[in-house]
C-alpha positions as CSV (number, residue, x, y, z in Angstrom):
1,X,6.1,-33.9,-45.3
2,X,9.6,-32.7,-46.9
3,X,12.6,-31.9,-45.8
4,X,12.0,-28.0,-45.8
5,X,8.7,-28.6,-43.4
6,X,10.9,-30.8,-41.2
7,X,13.3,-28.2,-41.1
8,X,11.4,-25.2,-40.5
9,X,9.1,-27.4,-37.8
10,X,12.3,-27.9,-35.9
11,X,13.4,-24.5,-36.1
12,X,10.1,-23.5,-34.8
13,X,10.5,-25.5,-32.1
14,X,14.0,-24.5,-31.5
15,X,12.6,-20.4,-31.0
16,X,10.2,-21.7,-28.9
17,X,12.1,-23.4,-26.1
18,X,15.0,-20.3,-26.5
19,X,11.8,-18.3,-25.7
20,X,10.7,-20.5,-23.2
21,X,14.6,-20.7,-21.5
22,X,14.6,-16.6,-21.9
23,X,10.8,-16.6,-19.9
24,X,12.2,-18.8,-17.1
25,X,15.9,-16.8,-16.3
26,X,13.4,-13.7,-16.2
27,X,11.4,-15.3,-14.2
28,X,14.1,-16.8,-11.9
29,X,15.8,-13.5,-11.8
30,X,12.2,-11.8,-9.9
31,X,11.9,-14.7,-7.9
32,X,15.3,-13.9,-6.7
33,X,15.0,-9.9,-6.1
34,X,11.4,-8.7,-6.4
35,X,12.0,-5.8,-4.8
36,X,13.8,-4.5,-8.0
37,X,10.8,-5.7,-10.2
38,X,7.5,-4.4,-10.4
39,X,6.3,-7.7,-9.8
40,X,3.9,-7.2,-6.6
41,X,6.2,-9.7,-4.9
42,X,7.7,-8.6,-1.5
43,X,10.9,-10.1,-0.3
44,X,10.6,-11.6,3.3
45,X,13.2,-9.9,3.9
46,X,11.2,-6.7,3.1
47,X,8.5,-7.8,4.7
48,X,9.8,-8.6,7.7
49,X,11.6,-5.5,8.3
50,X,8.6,-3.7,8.1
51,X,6.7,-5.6,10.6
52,X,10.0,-4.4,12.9
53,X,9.3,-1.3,12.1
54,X,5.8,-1.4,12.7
55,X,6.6,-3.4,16.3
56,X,8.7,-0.8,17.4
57,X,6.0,2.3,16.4
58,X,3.8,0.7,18.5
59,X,6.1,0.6,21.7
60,X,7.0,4.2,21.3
61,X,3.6,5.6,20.3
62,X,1.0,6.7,23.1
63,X,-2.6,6.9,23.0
64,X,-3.9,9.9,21.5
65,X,-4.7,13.1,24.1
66,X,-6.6,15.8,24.2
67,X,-4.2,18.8,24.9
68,X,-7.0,21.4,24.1
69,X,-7.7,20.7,27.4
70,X,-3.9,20.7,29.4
71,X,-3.6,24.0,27.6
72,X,-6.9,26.2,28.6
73,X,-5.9,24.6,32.2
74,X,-2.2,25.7,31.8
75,X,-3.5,29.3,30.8
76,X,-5.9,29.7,33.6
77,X,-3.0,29.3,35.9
78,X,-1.0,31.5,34.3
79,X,-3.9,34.4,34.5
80,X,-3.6,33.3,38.2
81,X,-0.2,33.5,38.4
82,X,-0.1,37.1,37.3
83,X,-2.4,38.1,39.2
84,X,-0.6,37.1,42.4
85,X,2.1,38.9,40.7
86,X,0.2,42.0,40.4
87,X,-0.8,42.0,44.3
88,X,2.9,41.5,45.0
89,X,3.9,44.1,43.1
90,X,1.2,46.4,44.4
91,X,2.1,45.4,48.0
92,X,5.9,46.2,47.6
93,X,5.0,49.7,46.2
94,X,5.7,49.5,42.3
């Protein structure tokens, strides 16, 4: 081996742990913030603001209903209620 493959073995090895140091700050840096990467990382942070939210849709939310119903009975008292209108109104003369 000469001097020159010496030289340009150690420069090899030189870019590849500046490569190497450039991989790990990257990496470091998405470690730090995922959110800001598209890593598929989730901060705990994140994460544990969302199962907050999720906790407090599930105190305020209610079983679903069928209002179809409420509303035909709602109308059929209404058709009764004008009818007893109707009577009075008849009754008092107009």
């Amino acid at each position: 081996m000469g001097y020159n493959d010496k030289l340009k073995m150690e420069q090899n090895q030189l870019y590849l742990i500046k490569q190497l140091e450039k991989k790990l700050k990257s990496l470091k840096k998405v470690i730090q913030d995922p959110d800001n990467y598209n890593s598929g990382l989730v901060s705990t942070d994140r994460v544990s603001e969302i199962e907050t939210r999720i906790e407090d849709l599930e105190k305020n939310s209610h079983e679903p209903q069928n209002y179809r119903e409420k509303c035909d009975e709602m109308e059929s008292r209404i058709d009764g209620l004008e009818k007893e209108v109707k009577k009075i109104l008849y009754a008092i003369g107009k």
